[in-house]
C-alpha positions as CSV (number, residue, x, y, z in Angstrom):
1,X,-6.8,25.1,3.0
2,X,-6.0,22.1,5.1
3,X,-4.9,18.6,3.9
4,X,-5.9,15.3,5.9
5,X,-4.3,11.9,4.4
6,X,-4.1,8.5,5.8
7,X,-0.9,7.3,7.7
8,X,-0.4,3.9,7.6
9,X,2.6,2.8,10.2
10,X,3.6,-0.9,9.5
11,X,5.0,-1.6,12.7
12,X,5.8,-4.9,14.7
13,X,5.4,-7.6,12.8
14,X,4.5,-5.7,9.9
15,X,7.7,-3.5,10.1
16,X,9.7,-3.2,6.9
17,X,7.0,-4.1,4.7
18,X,5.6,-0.5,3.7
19,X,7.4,-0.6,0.6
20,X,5.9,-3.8,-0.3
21,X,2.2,-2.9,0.8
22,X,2.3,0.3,-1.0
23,X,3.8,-1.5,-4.6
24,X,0.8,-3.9,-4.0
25,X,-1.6,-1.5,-3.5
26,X,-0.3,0.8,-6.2
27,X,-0.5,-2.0,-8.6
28,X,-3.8,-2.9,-8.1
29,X,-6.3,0.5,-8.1
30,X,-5.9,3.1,-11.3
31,X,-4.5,6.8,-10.7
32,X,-2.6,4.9,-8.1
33,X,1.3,5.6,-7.8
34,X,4.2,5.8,-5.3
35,X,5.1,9.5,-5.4
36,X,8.4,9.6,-2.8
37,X,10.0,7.1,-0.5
38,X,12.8,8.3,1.9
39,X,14.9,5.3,3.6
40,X,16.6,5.1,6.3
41,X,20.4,4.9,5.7
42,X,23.0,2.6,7.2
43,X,24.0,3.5,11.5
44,X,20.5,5.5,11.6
45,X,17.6,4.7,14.5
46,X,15.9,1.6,12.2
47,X,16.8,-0.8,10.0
48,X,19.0,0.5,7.0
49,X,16.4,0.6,3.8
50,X,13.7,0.6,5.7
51,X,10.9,3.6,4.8
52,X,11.4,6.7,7.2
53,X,8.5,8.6,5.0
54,X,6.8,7.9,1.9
55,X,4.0,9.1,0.2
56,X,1.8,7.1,-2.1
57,X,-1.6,7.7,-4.1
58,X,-4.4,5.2,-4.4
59,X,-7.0,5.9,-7.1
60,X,-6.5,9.1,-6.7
61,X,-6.4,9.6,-3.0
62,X,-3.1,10.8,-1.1
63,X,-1.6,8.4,1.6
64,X,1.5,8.1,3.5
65,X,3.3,5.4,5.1
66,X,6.4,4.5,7.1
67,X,8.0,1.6,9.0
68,X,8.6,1.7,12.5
69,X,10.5,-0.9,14.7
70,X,10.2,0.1,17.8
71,X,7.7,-1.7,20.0
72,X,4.5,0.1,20.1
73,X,1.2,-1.3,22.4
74,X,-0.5,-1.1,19.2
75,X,-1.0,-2.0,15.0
76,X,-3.7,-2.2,12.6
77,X,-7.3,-2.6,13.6
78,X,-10.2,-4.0,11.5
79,X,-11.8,-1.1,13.4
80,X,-10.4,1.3,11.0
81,X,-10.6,0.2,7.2
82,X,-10.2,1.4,4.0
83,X,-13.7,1.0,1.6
84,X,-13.5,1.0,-2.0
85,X,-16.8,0.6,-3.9
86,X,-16.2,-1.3,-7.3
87,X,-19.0,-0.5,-10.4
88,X,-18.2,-4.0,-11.5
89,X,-18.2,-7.4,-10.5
90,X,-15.1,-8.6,-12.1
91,X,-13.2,-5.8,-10.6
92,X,-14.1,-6.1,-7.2
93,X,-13.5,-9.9,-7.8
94,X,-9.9,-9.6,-9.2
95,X,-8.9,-7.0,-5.8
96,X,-10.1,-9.2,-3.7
97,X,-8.8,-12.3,-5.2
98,X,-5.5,-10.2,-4.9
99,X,-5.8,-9.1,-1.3
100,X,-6.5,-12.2,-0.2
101,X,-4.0,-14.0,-0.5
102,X,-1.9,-14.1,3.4
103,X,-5.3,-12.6,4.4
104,X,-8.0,-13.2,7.3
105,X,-11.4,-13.0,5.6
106,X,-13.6,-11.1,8.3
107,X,-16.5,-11.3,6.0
108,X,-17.0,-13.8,2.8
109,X,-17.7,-12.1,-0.7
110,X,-20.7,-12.6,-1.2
111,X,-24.3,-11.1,-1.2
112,X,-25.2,-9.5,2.1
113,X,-28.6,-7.3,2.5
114,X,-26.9,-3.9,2.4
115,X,-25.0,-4.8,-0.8
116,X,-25.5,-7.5,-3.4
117,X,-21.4,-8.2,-3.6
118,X,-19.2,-7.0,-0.3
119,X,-16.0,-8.9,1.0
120,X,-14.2,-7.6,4.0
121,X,-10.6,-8.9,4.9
122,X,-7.3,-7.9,6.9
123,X,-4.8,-8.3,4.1
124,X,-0.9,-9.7,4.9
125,X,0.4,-6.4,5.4
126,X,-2.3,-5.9,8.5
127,X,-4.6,-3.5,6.4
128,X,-8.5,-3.9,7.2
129,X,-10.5,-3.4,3.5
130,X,-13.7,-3.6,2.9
131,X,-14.6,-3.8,-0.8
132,X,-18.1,-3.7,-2.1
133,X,-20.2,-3.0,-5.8
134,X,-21.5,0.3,-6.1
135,X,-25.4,0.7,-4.6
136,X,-27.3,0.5,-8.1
């Protein structure tokens, strides 16, 4: 049976702050937890500590991430986001409350006629979420 999981390369400006993105995100969502992290060591291709591979899960879901600092003609798009539907208020509230902070809100939290709470922003570490309540 295959596998597919999410990649998330912090690269560029965002380069040697997996570590930091994942204990964010870990800390925020239940059955969330940082499962391996293999750093680069002193005299190797990028900077010593940063993450050569890690692997993280988020509410259940496997990720994995890594830093990269070579220049690349590319980074995080708002074109590609992670959604997490909330089934109450004060949750979705609190995440993005959290996640906004160093963030570009791309849409307000507010009420919007496909959903009666949605916020969408590109948090500090470049990641595009969009967070909504459950359709009731």
């Amino acid at each position: 049976m295959q596998k597919i999981a999410t990649c998330l390369m912090f690269a560029g400006d965002q380069h040697g702050r997996a570590e930091k993105a994942m204990t964010l995100y870990t800390s925020v969502f239940e059955d969330s937890q940082v499962l391996s992290v293999d750093r680069y060591g002193s005299g190797e291709e990028e900077a010593e500590g940063t993450v050569r591979a890690a692997r993280f899960v988020l509410a259940g879901r496997e990720f994995l991430a890594m830093d990269s600092g070579r220049p690349h003609p590319f980074g995080f798009t708002p074109a590609m986001s992670l959604v997490v539907e909330f089934e109450r208020p004060q949750e979705l509230d609190q995440v993005f409350g959290r996640f906004s902070e160093g963030a570009t809100v791309l849409m307000e939290l507010q009420e919007y006629p496909f959903s009666r709470r949605f916020g969408w922003l590109e948090g500090r570490f470049g990641i595009s979420w969009q967070l909504s309540l459950t359709r009731a």
